[in-house]
VOMARMI-814379 format. One record per residue (C-alpha): x, z, y. Coordinates in steps of 0.05 Angstrom, whole numbers, plus 5000, padded with zeros to 4 digits. Layout:
XZY/...
This chain:
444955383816/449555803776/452455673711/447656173678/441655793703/444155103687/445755383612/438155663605/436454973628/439654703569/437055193530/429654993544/430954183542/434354363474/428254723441/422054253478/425653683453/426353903377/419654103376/416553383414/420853063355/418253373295/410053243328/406952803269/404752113283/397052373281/398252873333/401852333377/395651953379/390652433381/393952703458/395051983475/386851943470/385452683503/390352543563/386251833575/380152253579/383552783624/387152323673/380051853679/376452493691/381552653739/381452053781/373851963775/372352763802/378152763849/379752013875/372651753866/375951203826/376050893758/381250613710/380349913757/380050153818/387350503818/394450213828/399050773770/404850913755/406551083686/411951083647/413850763569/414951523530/421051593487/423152193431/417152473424/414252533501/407252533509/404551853509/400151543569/398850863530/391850943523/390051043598/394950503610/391550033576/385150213606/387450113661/389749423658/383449213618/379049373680/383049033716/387149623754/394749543776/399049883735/406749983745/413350163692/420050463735/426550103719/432350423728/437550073778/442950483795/440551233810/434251023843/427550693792/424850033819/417649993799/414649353768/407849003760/406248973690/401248533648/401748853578/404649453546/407348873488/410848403530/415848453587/419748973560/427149123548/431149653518/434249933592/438550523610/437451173565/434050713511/427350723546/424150213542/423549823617/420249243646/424048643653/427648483723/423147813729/416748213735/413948323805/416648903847/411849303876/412749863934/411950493897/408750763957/402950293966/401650643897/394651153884/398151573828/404651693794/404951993733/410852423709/413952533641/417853213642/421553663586/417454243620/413454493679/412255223705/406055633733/407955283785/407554573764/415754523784/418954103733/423954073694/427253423671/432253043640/437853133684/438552483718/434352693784/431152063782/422552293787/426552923840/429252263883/422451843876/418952513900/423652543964/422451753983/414351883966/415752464024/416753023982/412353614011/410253254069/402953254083/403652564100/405852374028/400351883996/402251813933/399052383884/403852673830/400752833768/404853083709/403653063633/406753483580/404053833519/401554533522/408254813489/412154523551/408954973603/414055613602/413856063659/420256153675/424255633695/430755623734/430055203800/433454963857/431154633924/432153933886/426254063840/420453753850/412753993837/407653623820/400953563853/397053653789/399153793723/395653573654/397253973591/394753723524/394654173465/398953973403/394654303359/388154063328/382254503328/382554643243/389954953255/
């Protein structure tokens, strides 16, 4: 990619991550409830599952990203498997987890990670992942943070293979789908992609 399209890059991260950081605390809530809705209609229509029938992959959101708490915890209250990535290295080891209170760290980035005690778990014995991303375009390609960690995971899931198991599903708020987006062959698209609107329905 050239230097242009690694600047408008920048550009986008730049304004999508001012705007996820001035989202009030009531609006942060409110799309952690309407993506739990979404995702378990989701994997009811499409897997034929529920919240405890699935092994997911979620992640612990940071500055502002849209939060997947509330499916999380459904998920482990019915009794579902539910895994947090820890970063080792360049790659993300995936963990068992118990609780969204306990058996967390502060890790690499300041994300909070699950500790290295918990159980590993083979990412891809998993149902679904779901991906955090600074923005996604009409084509659900997304744009991250930089590292190339979620692009890496999507190559060892099998990338574009139709032998690839694992079902990518990304998250974002309405105002991170732009259209345009500069890509190269290392970007990865997402199977399905879940937008939640940041506005309530009085604005």
């Amino acid at each position: 990619m050239d230097q242009n399209g690694k600047a408008v890059k920048e550009r986008i991260r730049a304004v999508i991550r001012d705007r996820r950081m001035n989202l009030s605390d009531e609006v942060l809530i409110r799309c952690d409830s309407e993506l739990s809705t979404y995702l378990e209609e989701f994997i009811r229509d499409e897997l034929g599952r529920g919240p405890g029938d699935i092994t997911a992959a979620s992640y612990m959101p940071c500055r502002g990203e849209i939060s997947t708490k509330a499916f999380c915890s459904k998920v482990l209250s019915a009794g579902g498997v539910l895994l947090m990535p820890r970063v080792e290295g360049k790659d993300m080891i995936f963990h068992k987890v118990s609780s969204l209170e306990e058996g967390f760290e502060t890790g690499s980035y300041g994300i909070m990670e699950p500790i290295a005690e918990l159980p590993v778990f083979d990412i891809r014995n998993a149902d679904i992942v779901i991906v955090p991303g600074i923005a996604y375009n009409d084509e659900g390609i997304r744009l991250g943070q930089g590292g190339g960690y979620y692009d890496r995971l999507y190559e060892y899931l099998g990338g574009d293979s139709p032998d690839r198991k694992v079902l990518m599903i990304g998250v974002c708020y309405d105002f991170q789908l732009v259209s345009s987006i500069p890509v190269d062959d290392r970007d990865m698209a997402v199977d399905v992609l879940i937008d939640v609107s940041s506005e309530s329905e009085e604005d």
